[in-house]
C-alpha positions in Angstrom: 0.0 0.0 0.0 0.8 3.5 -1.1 2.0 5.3 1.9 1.6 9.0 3.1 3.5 11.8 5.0 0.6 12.9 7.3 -2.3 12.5 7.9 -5.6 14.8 9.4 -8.3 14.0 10.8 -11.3 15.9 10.4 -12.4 17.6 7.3 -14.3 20.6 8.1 -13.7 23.6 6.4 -10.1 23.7 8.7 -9.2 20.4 8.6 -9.7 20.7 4.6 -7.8 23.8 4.0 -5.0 23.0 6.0 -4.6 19.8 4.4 -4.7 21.0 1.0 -1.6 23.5 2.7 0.3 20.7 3.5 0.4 19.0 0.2 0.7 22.5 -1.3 4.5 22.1 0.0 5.0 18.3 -1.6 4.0 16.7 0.9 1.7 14.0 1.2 -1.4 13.9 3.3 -3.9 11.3 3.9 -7.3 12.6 5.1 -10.3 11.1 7.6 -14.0 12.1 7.9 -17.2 9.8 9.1 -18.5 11.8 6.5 -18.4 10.5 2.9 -19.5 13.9 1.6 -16.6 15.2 3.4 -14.1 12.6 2.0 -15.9 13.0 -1.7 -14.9 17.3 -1.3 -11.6 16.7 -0.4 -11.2 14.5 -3.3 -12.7 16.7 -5.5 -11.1 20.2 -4.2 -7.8 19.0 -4.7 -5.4 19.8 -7.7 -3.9 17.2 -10.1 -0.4 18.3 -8.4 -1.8 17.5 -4.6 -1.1 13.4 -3.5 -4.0 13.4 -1.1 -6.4 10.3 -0.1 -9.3 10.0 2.1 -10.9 7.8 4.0 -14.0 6.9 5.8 -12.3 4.4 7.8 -9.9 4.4 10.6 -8.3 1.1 9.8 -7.5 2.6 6.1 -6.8 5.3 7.1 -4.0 4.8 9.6 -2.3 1.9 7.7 -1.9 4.9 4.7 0.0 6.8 7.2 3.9 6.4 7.5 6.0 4.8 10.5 6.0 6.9 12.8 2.8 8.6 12.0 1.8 11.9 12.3 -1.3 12.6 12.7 -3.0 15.9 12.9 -6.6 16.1 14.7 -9.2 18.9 13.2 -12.0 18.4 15.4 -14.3 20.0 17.5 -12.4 20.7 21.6 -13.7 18.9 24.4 -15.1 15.1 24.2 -15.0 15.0 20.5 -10.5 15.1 20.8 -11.1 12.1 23.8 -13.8 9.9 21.2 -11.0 10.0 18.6 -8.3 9.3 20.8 -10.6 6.3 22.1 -11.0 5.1 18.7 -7.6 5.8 17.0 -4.9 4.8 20.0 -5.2 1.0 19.8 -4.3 1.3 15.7 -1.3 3.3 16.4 2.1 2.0 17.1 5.2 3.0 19.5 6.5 6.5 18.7 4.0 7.7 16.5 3.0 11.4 17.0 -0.5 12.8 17.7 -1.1 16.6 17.2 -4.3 18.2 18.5 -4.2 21.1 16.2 -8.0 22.8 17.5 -8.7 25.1 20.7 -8.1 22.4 23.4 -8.2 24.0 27.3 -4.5 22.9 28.2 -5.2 21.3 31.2 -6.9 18.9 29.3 -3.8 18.9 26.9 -1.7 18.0 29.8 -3.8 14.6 30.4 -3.5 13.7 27.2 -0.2 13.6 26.8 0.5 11.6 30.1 -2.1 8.9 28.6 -0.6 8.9 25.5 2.7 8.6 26.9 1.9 6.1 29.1 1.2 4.1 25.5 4.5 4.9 24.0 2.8 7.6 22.1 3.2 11.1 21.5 1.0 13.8 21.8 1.1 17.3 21.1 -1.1 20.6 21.5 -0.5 23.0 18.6 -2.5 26.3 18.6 -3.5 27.5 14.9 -4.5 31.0 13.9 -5.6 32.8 10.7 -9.1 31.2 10.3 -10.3 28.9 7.3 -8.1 31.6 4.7 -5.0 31.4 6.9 -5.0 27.4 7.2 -5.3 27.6 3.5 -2.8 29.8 3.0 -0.1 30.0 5.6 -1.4 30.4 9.2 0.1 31.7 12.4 1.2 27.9 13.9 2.1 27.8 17.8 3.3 24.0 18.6 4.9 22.6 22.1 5.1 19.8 24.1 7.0 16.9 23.1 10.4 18.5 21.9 11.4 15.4 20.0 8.0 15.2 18.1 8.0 19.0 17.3 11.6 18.3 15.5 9.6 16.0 13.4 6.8 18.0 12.4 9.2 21.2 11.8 10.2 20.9 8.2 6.4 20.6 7.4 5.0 23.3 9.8 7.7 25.8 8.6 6.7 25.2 5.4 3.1 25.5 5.7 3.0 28.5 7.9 2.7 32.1 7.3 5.7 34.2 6.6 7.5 37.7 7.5 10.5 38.2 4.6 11.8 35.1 5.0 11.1 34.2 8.5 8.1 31.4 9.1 5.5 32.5 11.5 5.6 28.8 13.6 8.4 28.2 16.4 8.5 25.6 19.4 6.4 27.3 22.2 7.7 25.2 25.0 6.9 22.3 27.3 3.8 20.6 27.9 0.4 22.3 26.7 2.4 25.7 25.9 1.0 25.5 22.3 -2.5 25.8 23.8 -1.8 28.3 26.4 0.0 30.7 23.9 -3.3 30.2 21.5 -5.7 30.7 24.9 -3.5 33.8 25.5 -3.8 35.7 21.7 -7.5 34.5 21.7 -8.0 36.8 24.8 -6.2 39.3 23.5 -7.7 39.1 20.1 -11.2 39.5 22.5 -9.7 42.9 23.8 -8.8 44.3 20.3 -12.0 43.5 19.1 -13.8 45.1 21.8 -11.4 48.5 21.4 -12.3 48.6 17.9 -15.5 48.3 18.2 -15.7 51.2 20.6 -13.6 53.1 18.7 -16.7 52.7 16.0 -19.2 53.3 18.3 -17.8 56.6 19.4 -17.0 57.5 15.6 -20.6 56.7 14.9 -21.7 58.4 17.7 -19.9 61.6 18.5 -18.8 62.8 15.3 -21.5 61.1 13.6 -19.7 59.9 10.6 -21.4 57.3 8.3 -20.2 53.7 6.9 -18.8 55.5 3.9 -16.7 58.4 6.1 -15.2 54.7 8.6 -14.3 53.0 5.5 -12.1 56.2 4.9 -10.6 56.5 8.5 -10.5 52.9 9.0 -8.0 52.9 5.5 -5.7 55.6 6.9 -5.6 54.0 10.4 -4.1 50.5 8.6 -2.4 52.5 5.9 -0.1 53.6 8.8 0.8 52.5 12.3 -1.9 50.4 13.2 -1.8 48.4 10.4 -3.2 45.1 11.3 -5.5 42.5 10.1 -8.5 43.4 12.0 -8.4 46.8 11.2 -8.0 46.1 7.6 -11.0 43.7 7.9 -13.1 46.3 9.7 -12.3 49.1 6.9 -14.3 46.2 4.5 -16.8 45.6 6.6 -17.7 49.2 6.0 -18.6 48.8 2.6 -20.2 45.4 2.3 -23.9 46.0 1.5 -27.0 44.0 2.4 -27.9 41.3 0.2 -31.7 41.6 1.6 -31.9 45.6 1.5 -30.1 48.6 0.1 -28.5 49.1 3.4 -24.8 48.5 4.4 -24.7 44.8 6.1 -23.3 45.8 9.4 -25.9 48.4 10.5 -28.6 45.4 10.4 -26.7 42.6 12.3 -27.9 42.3 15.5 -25.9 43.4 18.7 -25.5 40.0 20.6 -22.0 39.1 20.7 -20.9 35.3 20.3 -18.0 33.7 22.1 -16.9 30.0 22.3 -15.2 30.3 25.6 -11.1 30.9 24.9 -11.5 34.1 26.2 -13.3 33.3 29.3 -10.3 30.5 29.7 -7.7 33.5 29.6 -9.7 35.6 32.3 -10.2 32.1 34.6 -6.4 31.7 34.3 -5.2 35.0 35.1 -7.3 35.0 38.2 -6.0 31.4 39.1 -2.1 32.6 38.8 -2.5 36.3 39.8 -2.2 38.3 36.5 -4.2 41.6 36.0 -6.2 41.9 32.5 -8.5 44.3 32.5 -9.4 45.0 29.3 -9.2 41.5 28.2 -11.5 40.6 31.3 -13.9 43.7 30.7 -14.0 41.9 26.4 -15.4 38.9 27.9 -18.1 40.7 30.2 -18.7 42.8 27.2 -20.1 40.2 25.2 -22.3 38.7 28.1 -23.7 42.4 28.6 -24.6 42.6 25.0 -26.7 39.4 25.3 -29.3 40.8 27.7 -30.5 42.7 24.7 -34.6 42.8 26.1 -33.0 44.7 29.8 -30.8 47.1 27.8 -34.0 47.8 25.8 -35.8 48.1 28.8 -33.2 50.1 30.6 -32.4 52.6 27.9 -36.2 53.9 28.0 -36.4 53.7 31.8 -33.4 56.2 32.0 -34.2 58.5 28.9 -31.9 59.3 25.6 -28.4 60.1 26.4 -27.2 63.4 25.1 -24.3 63.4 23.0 -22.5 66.8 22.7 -20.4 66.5 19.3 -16.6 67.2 19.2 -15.3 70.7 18.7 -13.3 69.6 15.9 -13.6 66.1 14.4 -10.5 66.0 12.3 -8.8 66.4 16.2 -11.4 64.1 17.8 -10.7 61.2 14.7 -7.0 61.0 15.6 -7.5 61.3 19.5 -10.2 58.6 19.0 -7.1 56.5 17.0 -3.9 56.9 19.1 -6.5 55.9 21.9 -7.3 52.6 20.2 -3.5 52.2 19.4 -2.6 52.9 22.8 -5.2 50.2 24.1 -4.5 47.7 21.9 -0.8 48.2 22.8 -1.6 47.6 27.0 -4.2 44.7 25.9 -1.1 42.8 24.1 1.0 43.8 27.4 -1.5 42.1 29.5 -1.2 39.1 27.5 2.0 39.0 26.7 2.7 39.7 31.2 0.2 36.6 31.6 2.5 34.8 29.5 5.6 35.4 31.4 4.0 34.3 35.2 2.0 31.1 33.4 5.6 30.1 31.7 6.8 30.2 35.3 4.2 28.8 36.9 3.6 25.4 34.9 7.1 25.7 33.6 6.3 26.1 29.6 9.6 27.8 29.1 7.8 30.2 26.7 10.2 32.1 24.6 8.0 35.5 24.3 10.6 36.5 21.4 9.4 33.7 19.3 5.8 34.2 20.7 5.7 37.8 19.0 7.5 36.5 16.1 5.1 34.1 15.3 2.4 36.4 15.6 3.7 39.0 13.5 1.9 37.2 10.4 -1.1 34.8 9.8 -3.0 35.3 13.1 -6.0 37.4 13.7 -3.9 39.3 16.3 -0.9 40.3 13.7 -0.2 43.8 13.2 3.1 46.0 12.2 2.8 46.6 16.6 4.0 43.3 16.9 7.1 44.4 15.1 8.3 46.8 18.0 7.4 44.1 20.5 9.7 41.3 19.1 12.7 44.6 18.5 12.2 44.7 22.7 12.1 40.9 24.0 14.7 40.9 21.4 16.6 43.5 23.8 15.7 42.0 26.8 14.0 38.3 26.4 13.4 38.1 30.5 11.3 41.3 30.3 8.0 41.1 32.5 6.2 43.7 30.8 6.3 44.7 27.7 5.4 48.5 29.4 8.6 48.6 30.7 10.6 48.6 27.6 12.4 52.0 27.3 11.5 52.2 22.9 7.8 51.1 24.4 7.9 54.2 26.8 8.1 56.6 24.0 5.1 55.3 22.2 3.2 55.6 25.3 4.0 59.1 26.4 3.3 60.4 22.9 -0.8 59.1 22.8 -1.5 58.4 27.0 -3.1 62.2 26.7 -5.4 61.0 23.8 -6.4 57.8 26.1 -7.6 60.0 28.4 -9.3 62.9 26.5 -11.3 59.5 24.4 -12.1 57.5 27.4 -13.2 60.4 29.5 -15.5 61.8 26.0 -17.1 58.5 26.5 -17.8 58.6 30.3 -19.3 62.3 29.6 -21.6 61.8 27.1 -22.8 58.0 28.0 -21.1 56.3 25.6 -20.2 52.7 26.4 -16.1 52.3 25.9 -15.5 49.5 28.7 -12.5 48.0 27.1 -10.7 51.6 26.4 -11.2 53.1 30.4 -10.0 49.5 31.8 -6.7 50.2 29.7 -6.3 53.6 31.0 -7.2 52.1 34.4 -4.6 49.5 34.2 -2.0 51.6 32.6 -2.5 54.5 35.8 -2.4 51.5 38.6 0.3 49.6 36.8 2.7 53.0 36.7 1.5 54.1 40.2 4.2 54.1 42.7 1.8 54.2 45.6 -1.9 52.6 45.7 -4.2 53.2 47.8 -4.2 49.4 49.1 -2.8 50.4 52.4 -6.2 51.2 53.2 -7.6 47.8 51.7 -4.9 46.1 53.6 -5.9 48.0 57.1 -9.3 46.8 56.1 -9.3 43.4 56.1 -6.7 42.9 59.1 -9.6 45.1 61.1 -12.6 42.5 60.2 -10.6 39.5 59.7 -7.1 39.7 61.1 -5.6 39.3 58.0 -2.5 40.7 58.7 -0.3 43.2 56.7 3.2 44.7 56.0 4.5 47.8 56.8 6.6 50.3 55.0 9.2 50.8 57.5 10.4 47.2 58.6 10.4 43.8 57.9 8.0 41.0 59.0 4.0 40.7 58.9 1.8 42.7 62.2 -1.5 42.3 63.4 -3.3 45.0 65.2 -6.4 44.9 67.3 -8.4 47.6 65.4 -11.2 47.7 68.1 -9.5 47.8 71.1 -7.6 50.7 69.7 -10.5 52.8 69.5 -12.6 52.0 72.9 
């Protein structure tokens, strides 16, 4: 029998296109789907040039597969990764490689990998960004775990990936579930940006009243320039797609109820387990769940009357303001991120290079963006840096647009205009460059009702005082 380089199982949409990648680059790439109709597109979407075969059957399908296989998994996270790893485990043979290549939560990455290993197998979790386009095309690819099996996989995933000049956008993100926390991580992030632009819209729209034709134009500039990145490139054409149903533009008659499938919430969960701050990333998530009471904010917005919007003095000024705000937020989202990166890397001992992490993302994710650029110049500098706010090159940026932060995000509080993600960055940015918080206070607090204890400023060691007895 005929055999073949990889093999994927799953052939969704992802699972398709990133197969078709694969054998793009001369490699080839057997294919699995319970679905015939799934086997029969694959079959029939491929070119003459492609050496691709599918199958409806495991058996088949993992004796096309070459000693030691490697096997990359398209499906759905959760139970649906465990049924196929159920099914697939007993056909496999000492030292092949398994590579869960979809959204997994890393914990459950972790177990994975000790069952697998506990079979002689191998088992990988490898984060993939840049959507069904990107997997066709060259995606963002964040692999770790098994250092040995990553070696393995390299050739193909480097060729296969997006890439900067001549640099591929895939590198080994470290031990264990790394992969999977470094995807978690840029899927919170990508939450915040997409909250910040949104805002950034809604304030636009709002206070200088400008219409879908008059974005389009500002949205262009603003990725013509420094904040050129892939979601405000997509946002510029959202702009001008038109309704197929009416003569209106598409996005002023989609409904605002936001989706999620529950990376973000992940990131939040885990900064709050390890002791990271992430504002804006956390205040993304809430975002969404707000925007799904839809019948109380309808409700609540007659109970407490119109809000009055006074317009800008000068919108040319008030455009830019509203955009060095949004670059500036997007900046301290990626620094929250990027910080919750560092203490995970320490905590479960990933070994993250956050050189290589900003690398990576600088092409074929969601989250890529020329920013990305000055990031990767600074942990280039300094790879042991803790926040990416701290950088001296970093500072600069900051000072020039922190007055702009505050003159947008304090517009919004004025006049009643939602922009949760944009004050939570100028919240975190003010606590995170504050020498002295108020949390002295906080502290005297809790060791008055529950003894909690605290330190002082002027010694060593931890003090207890009675509170009460002090004041009879």
């Amino acid at each position: 029998m005929e055999k073949y380089n990889y093999g994927v199982i799953g052939l969704g949409v992802m699972g398709r296109n990133l197969l078709y990648n694969i054998a793009d680059h001369n490699f080839s790439v057997a294919g699995f789907d319970l679905d015939e109709e799934k086997v029969k597109e694959l079959h029939d979407g491929a070119t003459s040039e492609m050496k691709v075969k599918g199958s409806t059957t495991l058996e088949d399908f993992v004796s096309a597969v070459e000693i030691p296989r490697k096997i990359i998994l398209m499906v759905p996270a959760g139970k649906p990764v465990d049924a196929v790893l159920e099914n697939i485990t007993p056909l496999l043979s000492p030292g092949d490689i398994v590579v869960d290549a979809g959204n997994s939560y890393f914990e459950d990455t972790n177990r994975r990998i000790a069952d697998l290993a506990a079979k002689n197998l191998h088992f990988m979790g490898m984060g993939v960004s840049g959507g069904e386009k990107g997997a066709r095309t060259g995606p963002s690819i964040m692999p770790g775990g098994d250092l040995e099996a990553f070696r393995l996989l390299q050739p193909m995933l480097e060729a296969i990936s997006a890439k900067v000049g001549n640099e591929a956008c895939t590198a080994y993100m470290g031990k264990g579930s790394a992969g999977n926390y470094v995807k978690m991580v840029h899927n919170g992030i990508e939450y915040a940006i997409m909250q910040l632009i949104s805002e950034a819209y809604d304030l636009l729209r709002r206070g200088a009243n400008l219409n879908n034709d008059q974005l389009y134009e500002v949205f262009k500039e603003w990725n013509n320039g420094e904040m050129n990145s892939f979601l405000i490139e997509i946002t510029r054409d959202i702009f001008q797609q038109k309704d197929t149903l009416t003569d209106a533009y598409l996005v002023d008659k989609i409904l605002d109820k936001a989706g999620a499938k529950g990376t973000g919430k992940w990131t939040s969960e885990q900064a709050m387990e390890i002791g990271v701050s992430i504002p804006t990333i956390d205040i993304a998530v809430t975002s969404r769940i707000i925007s799904a009471y839809k019948d109380e904010r309808i409700q609540a917005s007659k109970l407490y009357s119109e809000k009055e919007i006074t317009s800008p003095e000068n919108t040319e000024s008030f455009i830019k303001e509203v955009g060095d705000a949004l670059y500036l937020a997007t900046l301290i989202s990626y620094a929250q991120g990027l910080a919750l990166l560092v203490k995970a890397s320490k905590e479960y001992d990933f070994q993250i290079p956050l050189q290589d992490v900003v690398k990576i993302w600088r092409g074929g994710c969601i989250i890529r963006s020329v920013l990305l650029e000055k990031f990767y110049s600074a942990y280039t500098k300094n790879p042991d840096l803790s926040n990416i706010l701290l950088d001296q090159d970093i500072s600069v940026i900051v000072k020039e647009k922190i007055a702009s932060l505050r003159k947008t995000a304090s517009y919004a509080a004025l006049n009643g205009i939602p922009a949760l993600g944009t004050q939570s960055a100028l919240g975190y940015f003010d606590a995170y460059t504050t020498e002295s918080l108020p949390v002295n206070l906080l502290q005297a607090q809790r060791d008055y009702f529950g003894a909690h204890t605290y330190q002082r400023v002027d010694q060593e060691g931890t003090f207890h005082t009675s509170w009460q007895s002090a004041n009879n």
